[in-house]
N, C-alpha and C positions, 0 to 999 in steps of 0.2 A: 609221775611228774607233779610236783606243787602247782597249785594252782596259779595264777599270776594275777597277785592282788595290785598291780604300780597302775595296769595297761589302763589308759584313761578310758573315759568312758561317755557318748554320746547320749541325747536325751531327744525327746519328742513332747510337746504340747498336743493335747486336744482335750476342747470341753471342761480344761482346769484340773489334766491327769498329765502328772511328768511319766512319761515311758519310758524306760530305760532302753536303751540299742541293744542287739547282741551282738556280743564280739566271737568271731569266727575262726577256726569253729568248735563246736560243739559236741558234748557227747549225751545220748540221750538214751534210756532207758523205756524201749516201746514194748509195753504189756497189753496181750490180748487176749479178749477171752471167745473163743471162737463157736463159743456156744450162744453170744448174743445175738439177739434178733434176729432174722432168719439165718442163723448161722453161716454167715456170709463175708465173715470178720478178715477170715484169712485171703480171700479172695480179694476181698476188698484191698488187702494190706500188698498183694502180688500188681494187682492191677493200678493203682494209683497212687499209695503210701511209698513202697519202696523206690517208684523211681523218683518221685519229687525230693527224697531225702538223698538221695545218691545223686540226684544233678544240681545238688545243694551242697554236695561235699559233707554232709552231715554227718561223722559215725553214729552207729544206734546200734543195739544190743536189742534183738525178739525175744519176748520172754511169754510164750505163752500159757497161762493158766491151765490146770489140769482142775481144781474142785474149788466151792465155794469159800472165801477168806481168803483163798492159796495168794492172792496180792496182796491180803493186809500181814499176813505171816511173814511175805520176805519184806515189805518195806519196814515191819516194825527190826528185822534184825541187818540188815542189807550196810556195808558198806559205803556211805550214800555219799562219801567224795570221790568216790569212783563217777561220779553222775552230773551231770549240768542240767540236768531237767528232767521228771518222769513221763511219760506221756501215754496215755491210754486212746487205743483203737478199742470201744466199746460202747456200752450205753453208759447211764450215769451211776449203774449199780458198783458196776469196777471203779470209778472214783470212790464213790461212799468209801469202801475197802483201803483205797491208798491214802483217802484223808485220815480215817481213824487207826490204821496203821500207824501213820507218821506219829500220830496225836499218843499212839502209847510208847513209847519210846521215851528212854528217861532222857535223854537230848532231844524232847520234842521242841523246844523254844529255836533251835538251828535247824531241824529234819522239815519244820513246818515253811520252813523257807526255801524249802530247795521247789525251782520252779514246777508246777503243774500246767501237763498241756494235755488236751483234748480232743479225738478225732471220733467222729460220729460212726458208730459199729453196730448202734443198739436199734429198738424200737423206738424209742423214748427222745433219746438225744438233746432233750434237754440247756445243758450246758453249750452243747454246741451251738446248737443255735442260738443261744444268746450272746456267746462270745461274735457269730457272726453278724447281729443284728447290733454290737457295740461300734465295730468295723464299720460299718454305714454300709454295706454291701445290704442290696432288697433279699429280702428275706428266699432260702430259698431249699431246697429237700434233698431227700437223697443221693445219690453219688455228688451232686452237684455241692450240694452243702459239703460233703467229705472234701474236695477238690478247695473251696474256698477258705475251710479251715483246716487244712497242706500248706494253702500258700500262707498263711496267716503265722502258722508254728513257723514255716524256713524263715519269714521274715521277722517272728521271735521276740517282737516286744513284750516287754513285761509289767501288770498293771497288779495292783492289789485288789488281795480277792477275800472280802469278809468270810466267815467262819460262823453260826452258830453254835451255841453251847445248848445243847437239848439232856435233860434230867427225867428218867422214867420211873413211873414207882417201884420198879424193880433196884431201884438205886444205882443201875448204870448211867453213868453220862456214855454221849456221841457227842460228834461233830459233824456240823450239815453244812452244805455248800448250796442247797438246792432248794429246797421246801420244808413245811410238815403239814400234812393233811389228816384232815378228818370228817368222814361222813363220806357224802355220795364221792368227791374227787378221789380218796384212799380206795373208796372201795371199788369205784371203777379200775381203779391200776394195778389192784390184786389181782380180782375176777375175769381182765382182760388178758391176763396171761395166759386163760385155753386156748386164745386168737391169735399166740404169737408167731405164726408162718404169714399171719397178715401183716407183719411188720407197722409201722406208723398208724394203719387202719384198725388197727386192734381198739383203740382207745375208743374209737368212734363207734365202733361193731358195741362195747362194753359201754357206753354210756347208752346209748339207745335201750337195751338190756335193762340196764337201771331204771331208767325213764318211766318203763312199764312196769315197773313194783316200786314205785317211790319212796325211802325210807324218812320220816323224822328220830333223829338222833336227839336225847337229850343229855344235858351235860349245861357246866358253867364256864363263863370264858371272861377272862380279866387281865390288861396288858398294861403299861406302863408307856404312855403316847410318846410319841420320838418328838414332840413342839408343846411344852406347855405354859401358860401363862401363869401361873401361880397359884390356878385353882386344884384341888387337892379332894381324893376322897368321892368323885361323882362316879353315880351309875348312869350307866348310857340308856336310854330307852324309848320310847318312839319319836318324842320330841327331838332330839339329836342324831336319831340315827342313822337318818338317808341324806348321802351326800348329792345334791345337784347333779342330773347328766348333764349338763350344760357345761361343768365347770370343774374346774378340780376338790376332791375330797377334800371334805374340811376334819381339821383334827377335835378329837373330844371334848377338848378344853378349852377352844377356842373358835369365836366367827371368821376368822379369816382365812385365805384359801392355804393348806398345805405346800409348801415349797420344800422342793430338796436342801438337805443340812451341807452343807457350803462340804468339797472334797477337796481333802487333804491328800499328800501324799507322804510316806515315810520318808524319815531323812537316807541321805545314800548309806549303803551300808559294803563292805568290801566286796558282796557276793550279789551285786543289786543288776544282777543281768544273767541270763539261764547259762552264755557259751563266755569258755575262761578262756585263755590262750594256752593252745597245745600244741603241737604239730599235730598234724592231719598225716593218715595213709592213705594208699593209694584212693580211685575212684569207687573204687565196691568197697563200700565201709558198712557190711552188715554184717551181723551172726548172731544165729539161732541157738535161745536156750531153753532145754524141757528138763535139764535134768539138777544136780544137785548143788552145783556152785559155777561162779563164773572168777575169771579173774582179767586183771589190765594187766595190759605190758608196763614194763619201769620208767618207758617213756610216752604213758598215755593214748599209743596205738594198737587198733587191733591186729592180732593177727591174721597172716591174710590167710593160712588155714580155715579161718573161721568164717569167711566171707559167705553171703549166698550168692550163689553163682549162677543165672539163669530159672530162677524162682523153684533150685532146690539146693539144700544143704548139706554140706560135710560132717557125717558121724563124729558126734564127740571124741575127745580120746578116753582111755579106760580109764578108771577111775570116777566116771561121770563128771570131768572138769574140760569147760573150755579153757584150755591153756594157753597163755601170752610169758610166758618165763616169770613169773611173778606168784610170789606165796599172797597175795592179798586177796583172797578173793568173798565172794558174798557167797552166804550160806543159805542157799533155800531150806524148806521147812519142807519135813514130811508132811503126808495127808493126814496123818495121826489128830483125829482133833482134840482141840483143847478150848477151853474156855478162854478167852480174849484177855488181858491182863485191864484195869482197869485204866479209861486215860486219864492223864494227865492235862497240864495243859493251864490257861489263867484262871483268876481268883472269878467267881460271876456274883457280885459286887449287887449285883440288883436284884438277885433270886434268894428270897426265904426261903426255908428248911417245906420240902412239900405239906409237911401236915403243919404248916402255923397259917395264917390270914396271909394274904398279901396287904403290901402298904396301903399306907392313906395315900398316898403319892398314885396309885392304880387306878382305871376305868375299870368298872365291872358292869358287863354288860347284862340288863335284868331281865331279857327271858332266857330261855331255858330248850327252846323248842327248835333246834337247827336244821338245817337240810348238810351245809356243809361248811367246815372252816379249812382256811386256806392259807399260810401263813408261804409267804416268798421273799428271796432273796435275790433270783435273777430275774430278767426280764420272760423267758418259756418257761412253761410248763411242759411242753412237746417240741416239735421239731415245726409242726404247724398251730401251737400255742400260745398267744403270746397274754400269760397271765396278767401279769404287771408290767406294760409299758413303761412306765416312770423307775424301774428298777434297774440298775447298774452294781457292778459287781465289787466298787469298793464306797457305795451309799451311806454304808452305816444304817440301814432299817432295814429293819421287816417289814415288809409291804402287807398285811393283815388286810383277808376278805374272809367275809362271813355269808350268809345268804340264811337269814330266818324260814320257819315255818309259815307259810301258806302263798308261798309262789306255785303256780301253776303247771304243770309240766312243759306246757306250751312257752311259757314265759324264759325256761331254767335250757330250754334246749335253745330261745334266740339267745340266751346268754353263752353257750358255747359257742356258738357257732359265730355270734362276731366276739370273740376270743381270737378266733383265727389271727385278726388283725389286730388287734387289742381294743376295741370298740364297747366292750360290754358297760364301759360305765356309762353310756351314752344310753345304755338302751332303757334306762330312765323303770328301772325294776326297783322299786319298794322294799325289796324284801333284801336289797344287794346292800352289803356296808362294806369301803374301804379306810381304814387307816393304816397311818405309818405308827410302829412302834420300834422302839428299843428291847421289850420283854413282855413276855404272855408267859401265862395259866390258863389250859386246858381242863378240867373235871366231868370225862362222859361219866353219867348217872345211869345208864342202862348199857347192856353189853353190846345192844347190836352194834356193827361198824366196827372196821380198825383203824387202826393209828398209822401211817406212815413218816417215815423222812427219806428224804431222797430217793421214794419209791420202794424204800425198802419195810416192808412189816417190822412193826414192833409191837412187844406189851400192849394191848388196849387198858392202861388206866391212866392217873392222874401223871401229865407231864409238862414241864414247863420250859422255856427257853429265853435263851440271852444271844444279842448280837457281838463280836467281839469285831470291829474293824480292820479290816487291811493286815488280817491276822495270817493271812497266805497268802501266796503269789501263782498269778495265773497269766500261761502263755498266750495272748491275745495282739491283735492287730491294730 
């Protein structure tokens, strides 16, 4: 069934964000990968996922992952107006997968808008809890967090979600929703992966760890400030570099305090809400998919063969298709790997070629000697992290932290630990820098350390980034 582009469409204020309503109901596309964090994905999905979408009326499609990419595989070839929304029960590593997915698809300019929703599976969780710490709900863990962001997807507002543009010297771009770290924070998230039956405490087990062999990483780091006043071409260096715990960080270029860049929202667009108008089937509107394609009915219902029915499933039919009488259907990808196609995606307007200077327009900051650089885009870094307070998911900046050489161990663990609440720039550390930028350069000068984004390992060499605004959309409350 077409979608119905006429049905009007309600809207929400808060904090100077128009939300768009969802119109009910909706079909949603829930990928899981049941090997995150303590492997507890599906349970999770039996015990509190499935019935809050079924007393929602919600249809949803299980599609659970069998090997690593196997989500960016099918959303780069998927059918994706079969869909009002994608939504992952996982950590943040399964999104990475379905943003750069979307992003290589030669229709990534319309796939990059189909809504993204998030429910907490992983260690990490990340995302989630910063979608629920935008919600104004007190911050909060495990199942409990899963539960708050259930009801946050049924009630399905939709807010814009930046995107950065990350460039590695292997000459792949990605797309990050989340971070890029480098130094002790990367290498804590690597390394704490032996810990992962400890779920959320992994991180803490893993920083501790580090604390006791302290690494300085050397490297150069040079960004393009998100507030400038016209000055051009300055290096940052002791004089400039420590912002007030008292007070909010000041930018590079300027004495006065950092303020958030005023938030837009896009203009409406026909598809500016996750749920279209469809007819809805009956009250079990689930079905399970492991195998090689799926397809909709001609009038946008499932079939109810396909239903799970008391949290177990109906055998495919032969041919490995869930059938609804419909030749349309999405084509999963064998395990067979293949090298990622390259994405796609905007022009990044502010990034030179890696091996030339960056502008005269750029801060380059003049030592050389780091503990750890931190480059965010949401408000957590974990589920009990909260890196960047002042970070919202359609800001427009990188929230940029750095932390020099010769903080004390004792110093870099109060700095986590009031993390928890977002406190650390209070605790008046010397060695702490934050700014906002638009674009950074990375160049680690020694091997030790790796590179992450969104958690996920990359290349350790020269890599740079650009923010692109309200470049996604993300299911939020």
């Amino acid at each position: 069934m077409d979608r119905d582009k006429t049905e009007p469409e309600s809207s929400h204020h808060r904090n100077g964000v128009v939300y768009s309503e969802v119109r009910r109901p909706c079909r949603l596309m829930l990928l899981v990968n049941p090997n995150s964090g303590r492997g507890q994905a599906m349970s999770l999905f039996a015990t509190h996922v499935q019935r809050m979408l079924t007393e929602a009326a919600i249809p949803h499609t299980l599609v659970i992952t069998e090997h690593q990419n196997h989500a960016r595989e099918l959303v780069r070839e998927a059918d994706l107006s079969q869909w009002d929304a994608l939504v992952i029960l996982s950590g943040d590593g399964l999104l990475f997968e379905v943003v750069n997915g979307l992003m290589e698809r030669e229709d990534w300019e319309e796939a990059i808008q189909t809504p993204l929703g998030i429910l907490p599976g992983g260690s990490g969780n990340a995302l989630a809890a910063s979608v629920n710490h935008y919600s104004g709900a007190p911050a909060l863990l495990g199942e409990e967090l899963l539960v708050s962001c259930g009801f946050l997807l049924c009630k399905g507002l939709l807010c814009p979600l930046d995107l950065v543009s990350v460039h590695l010297s292997s000459g792949q771009r990605l797309f990050s929703f989340l971070s890029l770290a480098w130094g002790f924070v990367a290498d804590v998230d690597i390394e704490s992966e032996r810990y992962r039956q400890a779920g959320a405490a992994r991180f803490l087990l893993g920083t501790l760890v580090r604390l006791a062999s302290l690494r300085v990483y050397r490297g150069r780091l040079a960004f393009l400030p998100a507030h400038q006043d016209g000055r051009t071409g300055e290096k940052e260096g002791e004089s400039t570099r420590v912002a007030p715990a008292s007070s909010p960080a000041l930018s590079s270029s300027s004495s006065s305090p950092v303020s958030s860049p005023p938030v837009t929202s896009p203009p409406d667009s026909p598809n500016s809400s996750f749920c279209s108008s469809m007819s809805c089937g009956p009250t079990e509107c689930s079905s399970t998919l492991r195998d090689s394609s799926i397809s909709q009915d001609t009038h946008g219902e499932l079939g109810s063969e396909n239903f799970v029915h008391n949290n177990h499933t109906t055998e495919p039919p032969d041919n490995s298709t869930l059938h609804n009488a419909s030749n349309n259907a999405i084509k999963l990808l064998q395990a067979a790997a293949q090298s990622p196609p390259l994405a796609k995606g905007p022009p990044d307007a502010l990034l030179p070629p890696l091996e030339e200077p960056v502008p005269a327009s750029w801060t380059q900051v003049q030592e050389e000697g780091f503990i750890l650089v931190l480059a965010m885009y949401q408000s957590h870094l974990a589920e009990d992290l909260m890196a960047a307070p002042e970070a919202r998911s359609q800001d427009g900046c990188i929230h940029l932290y750095y932390v020099l050489e010769g903080v004390s161990r004792a110093a870099l663990l109060r700095l986590f630990l009031a993390m928890e609440k977002g406190g650390h720039m209070a605790c008046g550390c010397p060695q702490l820098v934050y700014r906002q930028v638009r674009a950074l350069r990375l160049e680690p000068l020694t091997p030790q350390g790796v590179i992450t984004v969104d958690g996920e390992q990359v290349g350790c060499g020269a890599v740079q980034a650009q923010i692109h605004g309200g470049l996604a959309r993300l299911v939020t409350g």
